[in-house]
MARDO-128471 format. One line per 2 residues: number of its first residue (from 1); their letters; for each residue x, y, z of C-alpha. Coordinates in pm, whole numbers. Each point is the difference from the previous one (the first is absolute). Last residue first. Layout:
! residues N
NUM	A	X/Y/Z ~ ...;
! end
This chain:
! residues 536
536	XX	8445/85/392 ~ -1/-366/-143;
534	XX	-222/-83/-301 ~ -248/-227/72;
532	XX	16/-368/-196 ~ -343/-132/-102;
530	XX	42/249/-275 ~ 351/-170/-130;
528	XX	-100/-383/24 ~ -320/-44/-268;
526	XX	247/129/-290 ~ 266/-212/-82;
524	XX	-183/-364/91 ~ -306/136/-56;
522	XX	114/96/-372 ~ 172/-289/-53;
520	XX	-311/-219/108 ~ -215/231/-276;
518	XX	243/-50/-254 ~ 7/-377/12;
516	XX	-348/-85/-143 ~ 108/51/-303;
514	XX	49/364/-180 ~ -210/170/-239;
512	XX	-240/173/257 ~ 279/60/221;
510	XX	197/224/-197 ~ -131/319/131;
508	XX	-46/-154/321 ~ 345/-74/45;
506	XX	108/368/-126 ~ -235/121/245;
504	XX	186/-196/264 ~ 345/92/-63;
502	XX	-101/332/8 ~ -161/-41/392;
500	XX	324/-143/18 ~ 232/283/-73;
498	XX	-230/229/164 ~ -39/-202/354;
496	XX	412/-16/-8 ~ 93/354/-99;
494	XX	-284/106/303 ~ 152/-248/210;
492	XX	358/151/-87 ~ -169/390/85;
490	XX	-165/-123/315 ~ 345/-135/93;
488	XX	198/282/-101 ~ -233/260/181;
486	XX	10/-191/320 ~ 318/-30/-29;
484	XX	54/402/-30 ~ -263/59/295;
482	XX	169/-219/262 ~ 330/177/-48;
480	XX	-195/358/30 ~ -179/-75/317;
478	XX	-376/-120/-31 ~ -237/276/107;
476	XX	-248/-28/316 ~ -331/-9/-51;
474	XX	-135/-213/291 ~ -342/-114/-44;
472	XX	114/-361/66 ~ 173/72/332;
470	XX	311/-154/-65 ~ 122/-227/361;
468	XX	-177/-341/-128 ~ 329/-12/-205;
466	XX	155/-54/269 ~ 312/244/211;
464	XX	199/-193/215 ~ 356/102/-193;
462	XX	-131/335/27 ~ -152/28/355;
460	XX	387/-88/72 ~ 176/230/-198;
458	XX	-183/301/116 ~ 81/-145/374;
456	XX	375/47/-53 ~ 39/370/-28;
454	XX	-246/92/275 ~ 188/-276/287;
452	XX	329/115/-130 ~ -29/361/58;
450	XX	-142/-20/338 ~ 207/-278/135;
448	XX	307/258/-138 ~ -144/320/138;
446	XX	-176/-118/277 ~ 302/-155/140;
444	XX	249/230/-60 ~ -151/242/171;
442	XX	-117/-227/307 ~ 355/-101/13;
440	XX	99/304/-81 ~ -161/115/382;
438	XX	-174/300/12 ~ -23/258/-265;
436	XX	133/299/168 ~ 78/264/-322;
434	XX	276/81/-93 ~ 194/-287/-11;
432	XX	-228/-142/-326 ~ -8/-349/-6;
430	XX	85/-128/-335 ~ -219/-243/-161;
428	XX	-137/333/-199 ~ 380/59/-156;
426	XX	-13/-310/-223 ~ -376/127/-167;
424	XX	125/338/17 ~ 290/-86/-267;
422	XX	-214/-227/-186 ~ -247/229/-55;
420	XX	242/277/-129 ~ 165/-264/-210;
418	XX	-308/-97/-148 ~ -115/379/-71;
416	XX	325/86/-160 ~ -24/-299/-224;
414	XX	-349/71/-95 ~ 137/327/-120;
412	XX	319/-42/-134 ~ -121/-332/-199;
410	XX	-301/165/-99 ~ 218/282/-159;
408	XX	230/-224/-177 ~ -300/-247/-128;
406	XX	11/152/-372 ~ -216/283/-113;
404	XX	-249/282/125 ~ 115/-52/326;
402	XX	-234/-114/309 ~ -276/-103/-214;
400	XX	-409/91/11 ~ -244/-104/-235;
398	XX	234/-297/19 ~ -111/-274/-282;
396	XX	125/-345/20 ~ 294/-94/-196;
394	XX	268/-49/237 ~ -215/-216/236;
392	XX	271/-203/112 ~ 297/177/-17;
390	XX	-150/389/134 ~ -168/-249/257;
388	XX	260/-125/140 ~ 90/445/71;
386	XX	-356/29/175 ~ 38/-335/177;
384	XX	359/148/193 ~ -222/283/141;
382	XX	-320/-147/50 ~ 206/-329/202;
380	XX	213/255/169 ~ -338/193/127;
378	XX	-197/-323/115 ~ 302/-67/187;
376	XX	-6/364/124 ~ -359/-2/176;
374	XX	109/-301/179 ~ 340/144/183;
372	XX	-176/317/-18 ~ -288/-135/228;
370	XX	282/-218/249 ~ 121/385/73;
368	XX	-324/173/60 ~ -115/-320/254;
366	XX	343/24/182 ~ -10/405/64;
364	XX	-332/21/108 ~ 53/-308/235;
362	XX	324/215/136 ~ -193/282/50;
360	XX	-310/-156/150 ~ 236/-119/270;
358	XX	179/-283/126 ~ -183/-220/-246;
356	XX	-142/-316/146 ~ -409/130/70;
354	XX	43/232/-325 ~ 55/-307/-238;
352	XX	-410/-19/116 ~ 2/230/-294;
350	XX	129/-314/-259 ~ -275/-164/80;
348	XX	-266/184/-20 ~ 137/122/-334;
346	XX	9/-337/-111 ~ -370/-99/100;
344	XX	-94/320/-225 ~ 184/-161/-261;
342	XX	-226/-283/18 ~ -324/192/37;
340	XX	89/214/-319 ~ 97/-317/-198;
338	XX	-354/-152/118 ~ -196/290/-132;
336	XX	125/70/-324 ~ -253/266/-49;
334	XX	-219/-117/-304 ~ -300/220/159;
332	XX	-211/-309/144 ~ 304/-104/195;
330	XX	292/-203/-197 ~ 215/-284/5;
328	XX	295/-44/-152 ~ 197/-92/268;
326	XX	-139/-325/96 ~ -29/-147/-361;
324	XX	418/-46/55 ~ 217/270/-141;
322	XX	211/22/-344 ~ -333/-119/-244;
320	XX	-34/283/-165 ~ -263/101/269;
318	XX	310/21/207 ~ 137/252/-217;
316	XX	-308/238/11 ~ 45/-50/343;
314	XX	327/93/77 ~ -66/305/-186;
312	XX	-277/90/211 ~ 245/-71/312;
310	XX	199/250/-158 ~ -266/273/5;
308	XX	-285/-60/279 ~ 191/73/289;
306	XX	207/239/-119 ~ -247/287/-121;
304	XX	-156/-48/336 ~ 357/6/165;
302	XX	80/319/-176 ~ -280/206/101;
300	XX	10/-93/383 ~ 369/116/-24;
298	XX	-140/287/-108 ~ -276/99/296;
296	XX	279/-115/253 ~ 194/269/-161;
294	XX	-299/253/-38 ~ -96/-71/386;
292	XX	359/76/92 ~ 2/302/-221;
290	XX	-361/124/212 ~ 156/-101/358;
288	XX	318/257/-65 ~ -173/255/-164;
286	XX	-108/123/394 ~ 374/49/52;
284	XX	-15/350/-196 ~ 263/208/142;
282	XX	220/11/-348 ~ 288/-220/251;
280	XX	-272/-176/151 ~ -109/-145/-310;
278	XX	356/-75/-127 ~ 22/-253/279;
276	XX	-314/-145/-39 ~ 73/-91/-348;
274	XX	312/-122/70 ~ -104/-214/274;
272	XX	-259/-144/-228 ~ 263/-120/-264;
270	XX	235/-92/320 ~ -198/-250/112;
268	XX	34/-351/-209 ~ 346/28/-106;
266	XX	162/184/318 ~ 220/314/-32;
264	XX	156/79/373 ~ 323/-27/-136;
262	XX	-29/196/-321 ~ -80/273/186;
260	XX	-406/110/-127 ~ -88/324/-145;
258	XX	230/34/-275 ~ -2/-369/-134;
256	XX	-351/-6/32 ~ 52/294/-274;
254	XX	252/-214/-189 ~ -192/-279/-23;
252	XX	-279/168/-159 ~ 225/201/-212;
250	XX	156/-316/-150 ~ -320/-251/-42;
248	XX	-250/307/-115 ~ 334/84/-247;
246	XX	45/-376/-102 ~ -332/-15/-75;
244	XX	-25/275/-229 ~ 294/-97/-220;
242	XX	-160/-329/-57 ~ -309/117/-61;
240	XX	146/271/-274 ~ 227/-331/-143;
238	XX	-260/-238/10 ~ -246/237/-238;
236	XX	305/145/-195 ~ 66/-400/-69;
234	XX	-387/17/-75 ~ -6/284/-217;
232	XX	201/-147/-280 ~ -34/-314/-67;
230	XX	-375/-9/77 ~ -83/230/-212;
228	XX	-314/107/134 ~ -30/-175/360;
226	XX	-304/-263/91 ~ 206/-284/-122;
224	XX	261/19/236 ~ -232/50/249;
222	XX	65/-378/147 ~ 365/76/65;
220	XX	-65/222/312 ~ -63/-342/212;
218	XX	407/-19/-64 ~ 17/288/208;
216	XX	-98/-217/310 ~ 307/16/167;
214	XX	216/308/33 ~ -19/12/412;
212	XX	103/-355/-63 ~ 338/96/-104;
210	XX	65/197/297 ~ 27/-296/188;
208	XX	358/-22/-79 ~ 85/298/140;
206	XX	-41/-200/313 ~ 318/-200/-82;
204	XX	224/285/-163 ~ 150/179/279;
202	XX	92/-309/197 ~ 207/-55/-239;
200	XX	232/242/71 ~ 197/45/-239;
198	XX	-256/220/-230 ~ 41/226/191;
196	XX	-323/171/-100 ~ -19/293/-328;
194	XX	-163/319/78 ~ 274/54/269;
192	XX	-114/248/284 ~ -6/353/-23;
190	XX	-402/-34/39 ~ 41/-82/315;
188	XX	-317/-144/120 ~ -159/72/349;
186	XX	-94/387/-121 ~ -87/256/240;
184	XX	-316/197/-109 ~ 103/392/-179;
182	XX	-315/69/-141 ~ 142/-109/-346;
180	XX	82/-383/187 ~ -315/-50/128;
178	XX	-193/133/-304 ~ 222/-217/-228;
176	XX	-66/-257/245 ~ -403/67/11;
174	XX	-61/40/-381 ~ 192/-356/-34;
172	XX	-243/-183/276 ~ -316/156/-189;
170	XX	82/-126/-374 ~ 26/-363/158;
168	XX	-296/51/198 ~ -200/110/-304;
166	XX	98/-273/-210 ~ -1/-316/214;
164	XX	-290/8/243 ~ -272/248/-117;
162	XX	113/-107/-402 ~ 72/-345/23;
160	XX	-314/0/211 ~ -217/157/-223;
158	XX	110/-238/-287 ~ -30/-328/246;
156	XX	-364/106/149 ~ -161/-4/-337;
154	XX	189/-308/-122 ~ -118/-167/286;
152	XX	-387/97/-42 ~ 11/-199/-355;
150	XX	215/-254/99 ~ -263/-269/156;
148	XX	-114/-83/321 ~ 236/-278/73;
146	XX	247/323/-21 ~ -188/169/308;
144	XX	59/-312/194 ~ 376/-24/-69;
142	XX	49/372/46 ~ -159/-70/349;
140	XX	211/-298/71 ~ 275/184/-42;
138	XX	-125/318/186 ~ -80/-258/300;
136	XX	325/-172/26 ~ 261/247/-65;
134	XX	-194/202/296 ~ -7/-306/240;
132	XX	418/-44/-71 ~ 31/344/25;
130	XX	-140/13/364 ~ 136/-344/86;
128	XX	387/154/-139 ~ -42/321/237;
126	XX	257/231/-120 ~ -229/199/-177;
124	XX	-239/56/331 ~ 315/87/207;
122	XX	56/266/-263 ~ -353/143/-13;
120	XX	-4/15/406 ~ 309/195/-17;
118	XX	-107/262/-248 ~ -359/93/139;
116	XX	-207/123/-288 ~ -123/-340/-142;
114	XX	-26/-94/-394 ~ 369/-170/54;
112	XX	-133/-299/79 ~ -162/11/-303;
110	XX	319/81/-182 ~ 158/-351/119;
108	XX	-280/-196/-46 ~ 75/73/-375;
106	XX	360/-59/33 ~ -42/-340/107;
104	XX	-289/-28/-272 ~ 321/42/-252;
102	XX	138/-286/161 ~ -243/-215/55;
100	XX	-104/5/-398 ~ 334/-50/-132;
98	XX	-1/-348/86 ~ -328/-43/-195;
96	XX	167/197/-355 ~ 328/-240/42;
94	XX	-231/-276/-14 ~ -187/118/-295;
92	XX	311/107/-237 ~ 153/-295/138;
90	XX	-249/-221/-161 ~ -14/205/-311;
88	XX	381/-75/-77 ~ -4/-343/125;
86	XX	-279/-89/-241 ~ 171/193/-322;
84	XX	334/-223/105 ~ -206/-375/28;
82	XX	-183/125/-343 ~ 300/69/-196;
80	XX	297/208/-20 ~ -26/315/-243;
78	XX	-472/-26/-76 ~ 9/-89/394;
76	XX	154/287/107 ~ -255/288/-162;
74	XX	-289/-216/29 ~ 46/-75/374;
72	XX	99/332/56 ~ -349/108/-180;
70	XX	-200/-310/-54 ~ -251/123/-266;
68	XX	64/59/-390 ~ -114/300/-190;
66	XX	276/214/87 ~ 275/-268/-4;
64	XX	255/215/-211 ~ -86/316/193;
62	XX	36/-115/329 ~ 313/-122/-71;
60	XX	146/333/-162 ~ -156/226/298;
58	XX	133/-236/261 ~ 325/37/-130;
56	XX	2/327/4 ~ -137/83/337;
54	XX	188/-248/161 ~ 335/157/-181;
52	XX	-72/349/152 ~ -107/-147/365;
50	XX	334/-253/25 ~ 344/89/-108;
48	XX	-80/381/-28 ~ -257/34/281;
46	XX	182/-184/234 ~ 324/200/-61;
44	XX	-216/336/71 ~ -142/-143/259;
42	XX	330/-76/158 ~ 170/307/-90;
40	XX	-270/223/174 ~ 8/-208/326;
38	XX	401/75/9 ~ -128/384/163;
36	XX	-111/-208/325 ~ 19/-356/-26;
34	XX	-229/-48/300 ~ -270/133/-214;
32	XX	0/-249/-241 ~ -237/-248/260;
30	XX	-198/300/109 ~ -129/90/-309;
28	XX	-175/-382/-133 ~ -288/78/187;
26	XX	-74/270/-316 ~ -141/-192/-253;
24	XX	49/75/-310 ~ -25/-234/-326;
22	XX	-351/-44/-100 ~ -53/395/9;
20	XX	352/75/-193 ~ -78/-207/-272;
18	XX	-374/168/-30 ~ 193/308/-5;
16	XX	220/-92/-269 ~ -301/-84/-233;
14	XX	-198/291/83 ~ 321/173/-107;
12	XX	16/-138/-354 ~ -365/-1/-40;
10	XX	-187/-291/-66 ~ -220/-70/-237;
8	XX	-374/4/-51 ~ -88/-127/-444;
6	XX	-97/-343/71 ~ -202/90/316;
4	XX	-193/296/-250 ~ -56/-285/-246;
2	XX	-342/-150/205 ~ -143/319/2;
! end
């Protein structure tokens, strides 16, 4: 029995489908629907220059560190250093708590939308205190239930990506290509350009959030191992995900697209509005309250799976001796208690945002955009780390490698996948003029303050981190550069102990017909190197 784990792997498709599970969420519609027919080239391009090359570079790092722990921080640390590795899984956790308001915005969003009476639902999702209370209590729900333990969470989060994310997604493209063979109106004309004006920028600066509709892929690395052939089937694993993605992504869009004018489209509502709009079109309105309650029901989902991941990352790194004894403390079930109450603070915090926004569109719009700013520093320092890394640990083993030979292909790939975050990384400070985000002072504001307040305080706690920080039963690995001098050391002490532990036996094998001197020669040689311990 205990070989029949050993000997489980995962199926090609299983594979791509599990990609595809982490990956979609469908809030993300309304914001590429404005682009009409032109949506289909930008997550297209997204997926080329960013979601393809995630997935294979992620694969190909998570396999050469698959027995060590640190993740991100493992990953970037092992090309630049400690100080780079710590900024990388910092942001990772930051970005993942400034994510969390906005994708409970949405949330309170379709449970206003459980109601039958159209108007009052629409008031009630414009109300910023009534989706500031709901942010607030499911939060602080999926924080509770996560002190509990992940045993029930993981439960809820694999029916929910299902009820919330899978089924929902399938259901909104059935109903437009009903719609539109039953002879419904269509909004979007489909005779339109596939590729934008590219001219105008203002065409390209809310694209740019596309790229974080793609994030999380990298989490997909971690099976690497669990795939036959590895070389092989997973690339067909990423690719088959990656091609069913972009399809939920691109019909999805487009069938909002169809039953919404692209001037009434609004980034928190118009998901739900869809929905109910395509309901009364088949006669069958009463649906409406049941996909809003499978929505709400899935963004529920991925916030408990959220909650506890990065930050548990975080704290394995902190026990390293990264965060102060504060935030590595633990309940009675080894949940990371104090990290969960702190970032809960944050999320408090950042909600009550709502009370100086001009609307909850506007604060939706903000909090998504300062997320990929974060999200895709910790992706250019993966990126450009995975090709360092091809230098400095040339010889290590790669049960799985981005080109059978040479660095040409890793180069290409990694490459395109830093270039594609760096692109949307400069276009996110960018206010977007399509949609009404206030002043760009506030804009600006948040973005940059934001932004510099996360990426400076890693450095901080690390230049006033003590040695009194290391939790003693702590397991974590040495990096590669302190393992090798370690070795050399231990090996020259070994050299040195040998060479005069023979030094001494030949002393004491003359000793008996020598003077008196031998035996102070022999202390003086000998007594010295064992009271010396050998470094590393």
């Amino acid at each position: 029995m205990a070989n029949i784990k050993q000997t489980v792997k995962l199926g090609v498709f299983t594979l791509a489908i599990m990609n595809v599970t982490a990956v979609v969420s469908l809030r993300g519609l309304p914001a590429e629907a404005v682009y009409g027919m032109s949506s289909a080239f930008y997550y297209l391009f997204a997926a080329i220059v960013f979601l393809i090359p995630t997935s294979l570079v992620a694969a190909e790092l998570a396999a050469m560190f698959q027995d060590k722990q640190g993740g991100v921080f493992r990953w970037v640390g092992e090309a630049y250093g400690k100080k780079l590795g710590f900024l990388a899984i910092w942001v990772q956790w930051i970005e993942s708590t400034i994510w969390y308001p906005t994708v409970l915005t949405f949330g309170a969003v379709s449970i206003a939308f459980i109601g039958m009476n159209d108007v009052h639902d629409m008031s009630l999702a414009n109300n910023k205190y009534y989706t500031l209370v709901v942010v607030l209590v499911i939060y602080w729900l999926a924080t509770f239930i996560s002190l509990k333990g992940m045993s029930w969470v993981g439960k809820v989060a694999k029916v929910g990506g299902l009820v919330g994310t899978i089924i929902p997604a399938g259901l909104l493209i059935v109903l437009g290509i009903i719609y539109l063979a039953t002879g419904g109106h269509s909004n979007m004309d489909f005779h339109s350009s596939f590729f934008p004006d590219l001219t105008n920028f203002d065409n390209v600066v809310l694209a740019a959030s596309i790229f974080l509709f793609y994030a999380g892929m990298e989490m997909g690395g971690i099976h690497v191992k669990d795939v036959n052939n590895p070389s092989k089937n997973y690339p067909k694993a990423v690719f088959i995900g990656a091609l069913i993605t972009v399809l939920i992504f691109v019909l999805g869009t487009f069938a909002l697209g169809v039953i919404i004018p692209a001037k009434d489209i609004s980034l928190t509502q118009s998901l739900l509005v869809g929905f109910d709009n395509y309901f009364r079109y088949i006669h069958a309105s009463w649906l409406s309250p049941i996909i809003a309650i499978a929505l709400a029901f899935g963004v529920l989902a991925g916030v408990l799976t959220w909650v506890a991941g990065p930050s548990k990352g975080i704290f394995a790194v902190g026990k390293a001796g990264y965060m102060p004894p504060f935030f590595q403390k633990t309940n009675k079930l080894g949940v990371q208690k104090n990290i969960l109450f702190v970032q809960g603070g944050a999320v408090t915090i950042l909600s009550l945002l709502f009370v100086v926004m001009p609307s909850v569109q506007s604060f939706y719009q903000i909090l998504s955009q300062l997320t990929v700013v974060l999200y895709l520093i910790m992706y250019m320092l993966m990126f450009s780390g995975a090709i360092v890394l091809r230098y400095k640990m040339k010889k290590l083993n790669r049960p799985f490698r981005i080109g059978k030979g040479g660095n040409g292909l890793m180069w290409l790939v990694g490459g395109l996948g830093f270039c594609g975050s760096l692109l949307a990384f400069v276009l996110s400070f960018i206010p977007p003029s399509q949609i009404s985000t206030g002043s760009n002072t506030v804009w600006f504001s948040v973005l940059i303050i934001g932004a510099l307040i996360v990426v400076i305080a890693p450095f901080i706690i690390y230049a006033s981190k003590k040695p009194g920080w290391v939790d003693p039963n702590s397991t974590f690995e040495p990096f590669h550069w302190e393992e090798q001098p370690a070795a050399q050391v231990a090996g020259k002490t070994a050299t040195v102990t040998a060479g005069t532990s023979a030094s001494a036996t030949a002393s004491e094998s003359v000793a008996p017909a020598s003077t008196g001197n031998a035996p102070a020669a022999n202390g003086g040689n000998g007594s010295k190197a064992p009271s010396t311990p050998p470094k590393g």
